[in-house]
C-alpha positions as CSV (number, residue, x, y, z in Angstrom):
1,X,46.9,34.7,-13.3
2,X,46.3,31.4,-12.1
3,X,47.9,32.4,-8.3
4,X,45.1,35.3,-8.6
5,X,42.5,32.9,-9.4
6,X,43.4,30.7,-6.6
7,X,43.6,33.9,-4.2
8,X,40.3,34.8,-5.5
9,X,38.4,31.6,-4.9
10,X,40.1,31.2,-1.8
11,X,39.0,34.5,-0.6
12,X,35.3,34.4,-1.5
13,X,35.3,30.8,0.1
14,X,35.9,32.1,3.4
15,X,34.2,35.0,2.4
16,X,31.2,32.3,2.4
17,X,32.7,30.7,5.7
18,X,32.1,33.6,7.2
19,X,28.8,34.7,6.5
20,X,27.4,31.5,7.4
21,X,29.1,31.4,10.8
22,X,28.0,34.9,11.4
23,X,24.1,33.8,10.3
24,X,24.4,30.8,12.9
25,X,25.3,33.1,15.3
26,X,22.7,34.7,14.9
27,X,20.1,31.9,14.5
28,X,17.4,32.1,15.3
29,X,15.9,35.1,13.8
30,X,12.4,33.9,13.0
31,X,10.1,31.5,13.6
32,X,10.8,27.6,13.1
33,X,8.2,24.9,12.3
34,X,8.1,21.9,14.1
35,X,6.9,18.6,11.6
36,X,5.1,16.2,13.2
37,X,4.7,12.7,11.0
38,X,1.5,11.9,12.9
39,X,-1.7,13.0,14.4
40,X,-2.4,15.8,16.5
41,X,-3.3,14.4,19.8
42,X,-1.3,11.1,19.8
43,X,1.7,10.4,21.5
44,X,4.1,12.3,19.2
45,X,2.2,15.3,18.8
46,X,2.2,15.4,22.8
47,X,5.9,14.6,23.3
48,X,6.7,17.9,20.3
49,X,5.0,19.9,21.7
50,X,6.2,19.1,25.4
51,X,9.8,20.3,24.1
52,X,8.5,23.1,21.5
53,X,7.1,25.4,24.3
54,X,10.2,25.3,26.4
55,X,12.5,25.7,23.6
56,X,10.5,28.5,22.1
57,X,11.1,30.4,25.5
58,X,14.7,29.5,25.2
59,X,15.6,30.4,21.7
60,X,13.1,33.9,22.0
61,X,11.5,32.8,18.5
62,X,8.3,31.1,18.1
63,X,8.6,27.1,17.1
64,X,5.5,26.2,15.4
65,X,4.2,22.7,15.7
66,X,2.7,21.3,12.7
67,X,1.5,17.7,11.9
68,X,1.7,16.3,8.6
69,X,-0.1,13.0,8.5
70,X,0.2,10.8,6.0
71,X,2.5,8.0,3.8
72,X,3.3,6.2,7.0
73,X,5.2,9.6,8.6
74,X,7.0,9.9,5.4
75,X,4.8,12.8,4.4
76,X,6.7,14.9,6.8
77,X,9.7,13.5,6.6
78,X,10.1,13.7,2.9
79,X,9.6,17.7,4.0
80,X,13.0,18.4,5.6
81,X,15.2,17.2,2.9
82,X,13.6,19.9,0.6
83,X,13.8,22.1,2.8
84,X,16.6,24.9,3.7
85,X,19.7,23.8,5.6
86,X,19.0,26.7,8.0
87,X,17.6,25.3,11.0
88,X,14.4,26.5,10.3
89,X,12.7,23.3,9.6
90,X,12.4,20.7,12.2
91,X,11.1,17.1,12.9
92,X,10.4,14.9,15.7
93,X,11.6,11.5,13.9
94,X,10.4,7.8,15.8
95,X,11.5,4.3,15.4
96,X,9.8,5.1,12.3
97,X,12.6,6.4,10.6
98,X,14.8,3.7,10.0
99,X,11.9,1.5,9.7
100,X,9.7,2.3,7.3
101,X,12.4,2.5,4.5
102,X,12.6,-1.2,5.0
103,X,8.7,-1.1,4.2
104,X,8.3,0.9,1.2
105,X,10.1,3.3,-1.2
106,X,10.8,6.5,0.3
107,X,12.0,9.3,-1.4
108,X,14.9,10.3,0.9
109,X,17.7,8.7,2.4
110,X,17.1,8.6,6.5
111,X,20.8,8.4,7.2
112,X,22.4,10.9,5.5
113,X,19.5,13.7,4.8
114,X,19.3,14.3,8.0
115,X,20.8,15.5,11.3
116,X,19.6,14.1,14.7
117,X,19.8,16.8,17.0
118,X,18.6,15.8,20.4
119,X,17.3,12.3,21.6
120,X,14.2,13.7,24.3
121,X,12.3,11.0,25.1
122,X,12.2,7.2,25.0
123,X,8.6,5.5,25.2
124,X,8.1,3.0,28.1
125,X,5.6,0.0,27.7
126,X,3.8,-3.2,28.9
127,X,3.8,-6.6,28.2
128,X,0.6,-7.7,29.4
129,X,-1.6,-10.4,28.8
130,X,-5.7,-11.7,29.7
131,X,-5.5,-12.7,33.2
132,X,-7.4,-16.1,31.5
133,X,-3.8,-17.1,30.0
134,X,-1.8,-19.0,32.3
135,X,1.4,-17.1,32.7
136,X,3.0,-14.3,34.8
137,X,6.5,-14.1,33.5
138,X,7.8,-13.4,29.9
139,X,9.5,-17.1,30.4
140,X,6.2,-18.2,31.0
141,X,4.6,-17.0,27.7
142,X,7.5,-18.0,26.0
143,X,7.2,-21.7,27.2
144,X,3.5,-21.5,26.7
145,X,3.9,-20.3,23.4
146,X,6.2,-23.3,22.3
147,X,3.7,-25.6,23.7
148,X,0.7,-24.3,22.0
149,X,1.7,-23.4,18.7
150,X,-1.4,-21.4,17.2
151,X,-2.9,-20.7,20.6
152,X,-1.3,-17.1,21.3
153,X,-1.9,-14.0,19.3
154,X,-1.3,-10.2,20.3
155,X,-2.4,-6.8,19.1
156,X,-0.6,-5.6,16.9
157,X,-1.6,-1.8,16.3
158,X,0.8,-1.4,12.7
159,X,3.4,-3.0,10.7
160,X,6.7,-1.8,11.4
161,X,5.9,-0.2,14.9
162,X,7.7,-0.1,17.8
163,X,5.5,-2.4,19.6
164,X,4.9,-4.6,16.5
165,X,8.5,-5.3,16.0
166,X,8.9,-5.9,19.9
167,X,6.5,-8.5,19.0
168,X,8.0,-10.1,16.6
169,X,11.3,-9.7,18.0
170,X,10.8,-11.8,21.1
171,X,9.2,-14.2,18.6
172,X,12.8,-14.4,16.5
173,X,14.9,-14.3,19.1
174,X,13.1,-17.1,21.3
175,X,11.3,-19.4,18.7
176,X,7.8,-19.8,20.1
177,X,4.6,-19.5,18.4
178,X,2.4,-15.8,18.3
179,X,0.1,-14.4,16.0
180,X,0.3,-10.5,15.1
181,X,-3.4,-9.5,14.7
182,X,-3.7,-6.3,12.6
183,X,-5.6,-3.1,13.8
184,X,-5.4,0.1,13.4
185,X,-3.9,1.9,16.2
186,X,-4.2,-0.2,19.8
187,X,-7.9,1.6,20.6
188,X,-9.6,-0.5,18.1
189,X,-8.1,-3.6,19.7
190,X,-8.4,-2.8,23.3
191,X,-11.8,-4.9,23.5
192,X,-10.6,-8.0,22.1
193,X,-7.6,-7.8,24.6
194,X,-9.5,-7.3,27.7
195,X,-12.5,-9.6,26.5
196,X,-9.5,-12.6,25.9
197,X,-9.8,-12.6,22.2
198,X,-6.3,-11.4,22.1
199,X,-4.0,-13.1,24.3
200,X,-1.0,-10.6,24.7
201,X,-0.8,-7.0,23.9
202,X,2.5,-4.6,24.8
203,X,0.5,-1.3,26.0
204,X,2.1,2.2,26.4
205,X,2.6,2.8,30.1
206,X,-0.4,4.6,31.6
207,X,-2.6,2.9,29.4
208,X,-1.3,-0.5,30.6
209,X,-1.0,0.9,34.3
210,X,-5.3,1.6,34.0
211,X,-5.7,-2.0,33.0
212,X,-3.3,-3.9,35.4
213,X,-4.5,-1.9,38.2
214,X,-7.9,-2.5,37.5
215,X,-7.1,-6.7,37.2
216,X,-8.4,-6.5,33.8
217,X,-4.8,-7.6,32.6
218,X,-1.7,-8.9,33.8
219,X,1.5,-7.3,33.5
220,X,4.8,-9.4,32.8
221,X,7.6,-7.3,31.8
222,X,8.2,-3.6,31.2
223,X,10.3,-2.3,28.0
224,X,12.4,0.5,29.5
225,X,15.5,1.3,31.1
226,X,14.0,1.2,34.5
227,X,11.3,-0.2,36.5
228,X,8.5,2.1,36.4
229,X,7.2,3.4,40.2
230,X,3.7,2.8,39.2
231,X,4.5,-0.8,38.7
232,X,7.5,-1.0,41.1
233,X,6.5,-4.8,40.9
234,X,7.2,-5.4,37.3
235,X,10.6,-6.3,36.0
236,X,11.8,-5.3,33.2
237,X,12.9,-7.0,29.9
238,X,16.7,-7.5,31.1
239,X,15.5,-8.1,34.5
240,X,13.6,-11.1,33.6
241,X,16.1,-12.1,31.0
242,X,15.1,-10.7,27.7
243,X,17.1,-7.8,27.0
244,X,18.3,-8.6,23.7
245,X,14.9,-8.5,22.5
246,X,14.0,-4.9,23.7
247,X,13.2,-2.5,20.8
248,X,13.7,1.4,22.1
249,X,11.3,3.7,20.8
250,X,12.9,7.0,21.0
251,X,11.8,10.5,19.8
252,X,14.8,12.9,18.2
253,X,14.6,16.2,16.8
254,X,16.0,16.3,13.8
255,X,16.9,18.7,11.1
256,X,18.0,18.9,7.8
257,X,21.6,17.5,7.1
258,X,24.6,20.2,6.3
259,X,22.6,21.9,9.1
260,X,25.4,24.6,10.2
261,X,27.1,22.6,13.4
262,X,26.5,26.0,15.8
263,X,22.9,25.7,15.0
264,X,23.0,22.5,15.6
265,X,24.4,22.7,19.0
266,X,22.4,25.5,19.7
267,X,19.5,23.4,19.0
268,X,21.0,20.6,21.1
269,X,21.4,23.0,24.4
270,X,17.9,23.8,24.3
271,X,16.5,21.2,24.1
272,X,18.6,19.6,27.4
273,X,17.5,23.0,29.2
274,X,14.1,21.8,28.3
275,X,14.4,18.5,29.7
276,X,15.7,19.6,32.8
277,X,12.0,21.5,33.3
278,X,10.0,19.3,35.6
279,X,7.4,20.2,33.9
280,X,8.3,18.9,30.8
281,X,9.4,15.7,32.5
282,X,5.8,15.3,33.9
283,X,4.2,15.8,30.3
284,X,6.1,13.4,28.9
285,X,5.9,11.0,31.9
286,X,1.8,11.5,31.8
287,X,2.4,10.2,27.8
288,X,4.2,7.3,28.9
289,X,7.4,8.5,28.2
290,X,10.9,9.0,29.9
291,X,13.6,11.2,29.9
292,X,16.9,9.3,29.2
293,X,20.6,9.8,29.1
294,X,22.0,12.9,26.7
295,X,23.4,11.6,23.9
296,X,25.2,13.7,21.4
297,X,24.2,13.7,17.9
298,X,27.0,11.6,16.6
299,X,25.6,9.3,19.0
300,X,22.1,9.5,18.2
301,X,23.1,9.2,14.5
302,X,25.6,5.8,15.1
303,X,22.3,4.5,16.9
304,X,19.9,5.2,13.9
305,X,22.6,3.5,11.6
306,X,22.4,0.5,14.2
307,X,19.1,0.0,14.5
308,X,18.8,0.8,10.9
309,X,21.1,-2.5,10.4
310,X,19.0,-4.4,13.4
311,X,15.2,-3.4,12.1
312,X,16.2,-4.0,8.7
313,X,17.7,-8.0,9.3
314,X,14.4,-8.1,11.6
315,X,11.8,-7.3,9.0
316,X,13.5,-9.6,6.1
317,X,13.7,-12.4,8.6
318,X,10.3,-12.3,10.0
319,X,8.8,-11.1,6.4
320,X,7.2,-8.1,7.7
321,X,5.1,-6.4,5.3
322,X,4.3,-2.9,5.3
323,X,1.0,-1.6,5.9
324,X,-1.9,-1.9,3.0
């Protein structure tokens, strides 16, 4: 009886195995929504649905893009977990991710109820400063900022972002004096920038590009890979020196984890086939973004659980709080 048992259960287990390779085989057979944990319009909505269009042609099922503002992106991101592992659901997960646990209760875990699927695009920005401050290298402000303790202060558009914790960052690793001054978003503190209220501000690329070119600002040092070719000029953090205090803000499409592997690799292949479009290139170039090395999603998920680890000692250290 028991051996028949065993036979039994063994049987209907890959009975199971079966029909779920056979469904993500098949996958995709409907449409998939796309979460987005911010705004339509801003810089995440634009680099979703830069890769949603392509992929859409790709996997011959429409990929519907939908923002869920809200919580501090956790509205959507609390979504996925609660959602099917079927592939189905979808979200375009930022720096945010690993952050914003480290801020406030959440009520997932952003390691294991998820699985990264592709890494598409990497933000590129700006150190720049008011041409009235007496520096043109990040040594410079450094060395200024040690010598003039309360005299520096930079825009600093939200706790916990990407450009916040660049901040404060270079501030840790470097010991010199700089003031985060709290907006809402960079637009709000645009004026105080150019009009030398603010001192320093890191600017998304084309943003900072309009400013520098214009002699409105200075540019010092770019955060990216690369130098960019509209500022061919402009080193960039390691260049000058400082690339143990660059902060990578990267976009990865993500799913829900015990996401079927084929669907997952599916996923993955479509979204590389997307990349490779130069038109998808130029959108996310034209939203200050680049394209960077594939990585596979074991290595897109040992780099959340790094900077995970590296945010984390960052925010405790510097006694970042999260937003009010």
């Amino acid at each position: 009886m028991r051996e028949l048992t065993r036979r039994t259960t063994l049987a209907a287990g890959l009975a199971l195995a079966a029909t779920s390779q056979a469904s993500a085989q098949a996958w995709p057979t409907k449409p998939s929504r796309f979460l987005v944990p911010y705004p339509v319009g801003g810089i995440v909505d634009i680099v979703t649905r830069s890769l949603a269009e392509p992929m859409q042609a790709d996997l011959g099922q429409p990929v519907v893009v939908e923002p869920k503002p809200g919580g501090n992106s956790t509205l959507a991101t609390a979504m996925i977990p609660q959602a099917p592992a079927d592939g189905y659901s979808w979200l375009m997960a930022t720096i945010s991710h690993v952050v914003v646990p480290h801020l406030q209760p959440v009520p997932y875990d952003p390691l294991t109820d998820f699985q990264p699927v592709a890494l598409v695009a990497v933000a590129t920005s700006v150190a720049v400063v008011n041409p009235s401050l007496p520096v043109k290298t990040l040594q410079e402000l450094v060395a200024y900022g040690k010598a003039n303790p309360g005299k520096l202060n930079y825009l600093n558009p939200g706790n916990g972002s990407s450009i916040h914790l660049s901040a404060e960052l270079l501030k840790n690793q470097y010991k010199f004096d700089m003031t985060p001054v709290p907006y809402r978003g960079i637009p709000p503190g645009m004026t105080d920038l150019l009009e030398g209220r603010l001192q320093v501000g890191l600017l998304p690329g084309p943003l900072a590009l309009q400013h520098v070119q214009s002699g409105k600002l200075r540019a010092l040092a770019v955060l990216a890979d690369k130098r960019l070719p509209t500022l061919p000029d402009v080193p960039t953090f390691a260049e000058a020196g400082f690339g143990d205090a660059q902060v990578m803000s990267w976009y990865v499409i993500s799913v829900r984890a015990g996401t079927p592997a084929a669907i997952v690799e599916r996923m993955h292949g479509s979204a590389l086939k997307a990349l490779q479009s130069a038109e998808t290139r130029d959108r996310l170039a034209k939203a200050g973004c680049e394209v960077p090395a594939p990585r596979s999603p074991a290595d897109i998920l040992a780099m959340w659980k790094a900077d995970y680890q590296r945010y984390g000692k960052l925010i405790k250290e510097a006694g970042i709080k999260g937003d009010s």
